[in-house]
N, C-alpha and C positions, 0 to 999 in steps of 0.2 A: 570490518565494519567499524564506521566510527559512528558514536551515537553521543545526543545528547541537547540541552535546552539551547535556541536561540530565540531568543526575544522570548516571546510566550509559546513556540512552538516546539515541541519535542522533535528530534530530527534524527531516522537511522538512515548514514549514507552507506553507497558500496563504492570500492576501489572497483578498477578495470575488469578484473577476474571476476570479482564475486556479484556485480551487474549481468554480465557474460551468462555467469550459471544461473541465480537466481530468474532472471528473464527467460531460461527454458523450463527450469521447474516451476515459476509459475504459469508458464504458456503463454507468454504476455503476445506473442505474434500469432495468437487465433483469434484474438481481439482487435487488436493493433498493430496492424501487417507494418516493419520498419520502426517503429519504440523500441527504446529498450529501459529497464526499472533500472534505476540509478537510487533509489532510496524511498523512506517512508515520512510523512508527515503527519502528526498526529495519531501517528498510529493507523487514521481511519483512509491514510490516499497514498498510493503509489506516487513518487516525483518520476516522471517519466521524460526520456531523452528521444526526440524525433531525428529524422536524419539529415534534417541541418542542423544540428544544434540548440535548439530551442527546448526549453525544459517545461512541462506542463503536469499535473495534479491529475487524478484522476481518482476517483473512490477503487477501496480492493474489492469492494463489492458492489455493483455488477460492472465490473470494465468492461463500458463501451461507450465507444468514441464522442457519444452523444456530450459525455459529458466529461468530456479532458477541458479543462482551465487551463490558462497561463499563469506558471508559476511566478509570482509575483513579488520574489526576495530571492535576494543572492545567496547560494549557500559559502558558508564560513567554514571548512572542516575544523582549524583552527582554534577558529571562536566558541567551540560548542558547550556549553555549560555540562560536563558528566554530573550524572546524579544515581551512583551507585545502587540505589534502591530498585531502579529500573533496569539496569542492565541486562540484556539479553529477555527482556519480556518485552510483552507484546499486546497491549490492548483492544479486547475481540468483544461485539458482541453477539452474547450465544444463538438471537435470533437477528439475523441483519437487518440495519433500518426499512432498506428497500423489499424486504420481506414482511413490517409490517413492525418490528421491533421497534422496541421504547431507548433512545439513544440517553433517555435522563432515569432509566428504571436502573438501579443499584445491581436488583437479582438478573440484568439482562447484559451485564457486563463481567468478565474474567479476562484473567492473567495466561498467555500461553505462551509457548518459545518459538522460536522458527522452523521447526519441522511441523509443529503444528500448525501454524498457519498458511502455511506452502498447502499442505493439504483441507487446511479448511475453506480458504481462499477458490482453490481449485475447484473444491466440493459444491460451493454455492452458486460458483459462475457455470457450472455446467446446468445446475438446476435451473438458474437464469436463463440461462439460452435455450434450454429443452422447454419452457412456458413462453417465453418466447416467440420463439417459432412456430406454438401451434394457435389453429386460428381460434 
């Protein structure tokens, strides 16, 4: 993983392998049959890779397709500003926006690593898709 500021956007990208895994532990293809996670922006969106080539945004919470963007900056792996303080953390919050949470409340945001979010990630879009689907 190479992480780190460009322009004003914090950015964790993955090399070859580590898209590979990450895109089945977070099950990006129950969502987005043919994507795959190539990194994070902001913390709050997946940069996701379609199978042409075309790179597009999506929130980690609720991926789906409704609402995949075109990612609209070229990534720099190079260029990335590191900023130590952050490394290896991960900006979550505890209730997600589309669940009703406050994206500006203090107490509605924490610090987790990447096995946590893999599984909190997971944890929310299943509850997404089980309200969902019923009528």
């Amino acid at each position: 993983m190479t992480e780190g500021w460009q322009n004003e956007d914090y950015l964790i990208l993955l090399d070859e392998r580590e898209s590979t895994d990450l895109s089945l532990r977070y099950e990006i293809n129950k969502y987005l049959v043919g994507y795959r996670i190539v990194g994070l922006t902001g913390w709050d969106d997946f940069i996701v890779e379609g199978v042409d080539g075309k790179l597009f945004t999506i929130p980690t919470v609720p991926i789906d397709p409704k609402h995949l963007s075109p990612f609209r900056s070229s990534i720099r792996h190079a260029q990335l500003r590191q900023d130590h303080r952050l490394r290896g953390k991960i900006k979550w919050y505890t209730k997600p926006v589309v669940f009703g949470g406050d994206p500006s409340a203090g107490d509605n945001m924490t610090w987790i690593n990447l096995e946590q979010h893999i599984q909190l990630v997971n944890w929310w879009n299943k509850l997404y898709q089980t309200m969902k689907d019923q009528p």
